[in-house]
C-alpha positions as CSV (number, residue, x, y, z in Angstrom):
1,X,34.2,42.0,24.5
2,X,35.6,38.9,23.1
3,X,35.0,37.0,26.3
4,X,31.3,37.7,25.4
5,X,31.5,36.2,22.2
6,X,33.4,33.0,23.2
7,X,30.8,32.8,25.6
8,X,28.2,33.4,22.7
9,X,29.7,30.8,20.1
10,X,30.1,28.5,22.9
11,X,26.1,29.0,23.5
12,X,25.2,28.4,19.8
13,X,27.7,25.4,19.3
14,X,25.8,23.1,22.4
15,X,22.5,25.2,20.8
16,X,23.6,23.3,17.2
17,X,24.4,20.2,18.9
18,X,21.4,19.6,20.9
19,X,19.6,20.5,17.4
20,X,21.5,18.0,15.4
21,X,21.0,15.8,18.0
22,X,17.2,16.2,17.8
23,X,17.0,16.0,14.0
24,X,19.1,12.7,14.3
25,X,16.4,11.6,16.9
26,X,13.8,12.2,14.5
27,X,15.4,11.3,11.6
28,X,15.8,7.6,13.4
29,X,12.1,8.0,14.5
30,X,11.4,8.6,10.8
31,X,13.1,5.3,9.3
32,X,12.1,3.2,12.1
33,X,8.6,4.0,11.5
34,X,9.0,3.7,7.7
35,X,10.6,0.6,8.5
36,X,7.5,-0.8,11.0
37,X,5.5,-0.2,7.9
38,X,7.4,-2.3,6.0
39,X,7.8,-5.2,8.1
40,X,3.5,-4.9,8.3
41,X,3.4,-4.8,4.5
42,X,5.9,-8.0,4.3
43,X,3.9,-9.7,7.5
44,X,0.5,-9.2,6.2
45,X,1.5,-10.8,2.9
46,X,3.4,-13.5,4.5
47,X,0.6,-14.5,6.6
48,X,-1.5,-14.8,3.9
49,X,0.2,-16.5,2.2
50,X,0.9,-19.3,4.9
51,X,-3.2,-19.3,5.3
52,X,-3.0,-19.6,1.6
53,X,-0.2,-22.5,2.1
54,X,-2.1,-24.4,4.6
55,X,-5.4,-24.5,2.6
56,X,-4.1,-25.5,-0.2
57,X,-2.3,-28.6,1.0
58,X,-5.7,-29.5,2.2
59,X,-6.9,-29.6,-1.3
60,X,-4.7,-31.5,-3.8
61,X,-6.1,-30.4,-6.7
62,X,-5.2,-26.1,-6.0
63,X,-1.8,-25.3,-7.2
64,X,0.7,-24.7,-4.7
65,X,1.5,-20.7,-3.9
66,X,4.1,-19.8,-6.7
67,X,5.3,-16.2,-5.0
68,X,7.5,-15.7,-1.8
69,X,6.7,-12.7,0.1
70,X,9.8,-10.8,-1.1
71,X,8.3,-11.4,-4.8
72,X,5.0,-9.0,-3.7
73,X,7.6,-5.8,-3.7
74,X,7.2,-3.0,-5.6
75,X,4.9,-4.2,-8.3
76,X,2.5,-5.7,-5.7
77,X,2.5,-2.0,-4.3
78,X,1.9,-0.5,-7.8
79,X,-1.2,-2.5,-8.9
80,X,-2.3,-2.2,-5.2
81,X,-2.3,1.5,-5.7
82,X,-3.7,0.9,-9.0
83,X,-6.6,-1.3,-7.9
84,X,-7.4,1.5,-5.1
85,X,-7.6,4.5,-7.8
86,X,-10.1,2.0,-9.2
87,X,-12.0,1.5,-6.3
88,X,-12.2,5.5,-5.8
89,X,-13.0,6.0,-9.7
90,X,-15.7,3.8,-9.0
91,X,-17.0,5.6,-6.1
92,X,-16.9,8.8,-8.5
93,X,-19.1,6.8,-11.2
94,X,-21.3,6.1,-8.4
95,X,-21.6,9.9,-6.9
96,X,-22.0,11.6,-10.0
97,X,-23.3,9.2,-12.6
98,X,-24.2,12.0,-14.7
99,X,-21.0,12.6,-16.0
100,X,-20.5,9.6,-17.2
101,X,-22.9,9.7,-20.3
102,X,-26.0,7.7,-20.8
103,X,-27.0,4.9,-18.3
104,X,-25.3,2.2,-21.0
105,X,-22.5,4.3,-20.8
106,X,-22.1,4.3,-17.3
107,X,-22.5,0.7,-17.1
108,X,-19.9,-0.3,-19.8
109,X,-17.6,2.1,-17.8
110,X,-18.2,0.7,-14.5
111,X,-18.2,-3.1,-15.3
112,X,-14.6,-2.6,-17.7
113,X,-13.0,-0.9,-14.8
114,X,-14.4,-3.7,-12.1
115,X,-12.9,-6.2,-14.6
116,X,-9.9,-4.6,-14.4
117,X,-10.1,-4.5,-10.6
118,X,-10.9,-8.5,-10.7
119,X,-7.9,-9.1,-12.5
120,X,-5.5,-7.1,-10.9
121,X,-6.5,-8.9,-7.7
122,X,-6.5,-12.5,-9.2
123,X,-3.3,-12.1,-10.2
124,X,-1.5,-11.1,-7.1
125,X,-3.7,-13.9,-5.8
126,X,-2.4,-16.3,-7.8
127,X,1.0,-15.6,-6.8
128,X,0.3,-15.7,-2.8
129,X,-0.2,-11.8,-2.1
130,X,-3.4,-10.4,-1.0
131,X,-5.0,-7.6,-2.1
132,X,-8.2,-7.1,0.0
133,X,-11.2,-7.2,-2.6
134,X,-13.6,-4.4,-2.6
135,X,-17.4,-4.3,-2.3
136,X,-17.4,-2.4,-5.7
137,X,-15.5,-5.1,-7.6
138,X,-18.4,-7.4,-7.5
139,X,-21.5,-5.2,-7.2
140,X,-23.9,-4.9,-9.9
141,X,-24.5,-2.1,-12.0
């Protein structure tokens, strides 16, 4: 009898190590992926702004880009997600306009929140990190 449960706790312990084993497999998988993400975030911003660095060398007269890619971070994340609540708030406004009041309403709704849009995205602009305009930002109401 206690042969059989040596033998059964031996079973579970390599049954508990080969899971641990897997979680720490997919734990790894987990923060390297998160990590790939990152590294696409920081590219994509860098190489806009080298694009951003070469044409403006061309032109003397554009300031130079003020932001490193390391200065988009967080915030740049923040009024990214900002800018694309915006975007789907518009999209709303334009799928049920009737709940947005009278067609003056609607418009004076629409056109603050595409201001809003325009100068999230100039800002971040300014300071070298892309945020990819939408169609909505500039259509008229």
């Amino acid at each position: 009898m206690a042969q059989i449960k040596t033998e059964e706790s031996a079973r579970n312990k390599q049954e508990l190590k080969q899971y641990l084993s897997e979680v720490s497999s997919f734990a790894s998988t987990v923060a390297q992926s998160k990590n790939n993400s990152n590294q696409t975030v920081r590219t994509g911003a860098s190489q806009y702004q080298s694009q951003q660095k070469s044409s403006k060398s061309k032109s003397k007269s554009k300031s130079t880009v003020k932001a490193e890619t390391s200065d988009c971070g967080t915030a740049w994340r923040s009024d990214a997600n900002v800018y694309d609540n915006y975007d789907d708030q518009l999209v709303m406004m334009e799928t049920y306009p009737e709940r947005y009041g009278t067609a003056s309403q609607y418009k004076a709704q629409y056109k603050d929140i595409q201001k809003k849009m325009r100068s999230i995205r100039q800002k971040w602009e300014a300071k070298g990190c892309k945020i990819t305009k939408s169609p909505r930002e500039s259509k008229s109401v």
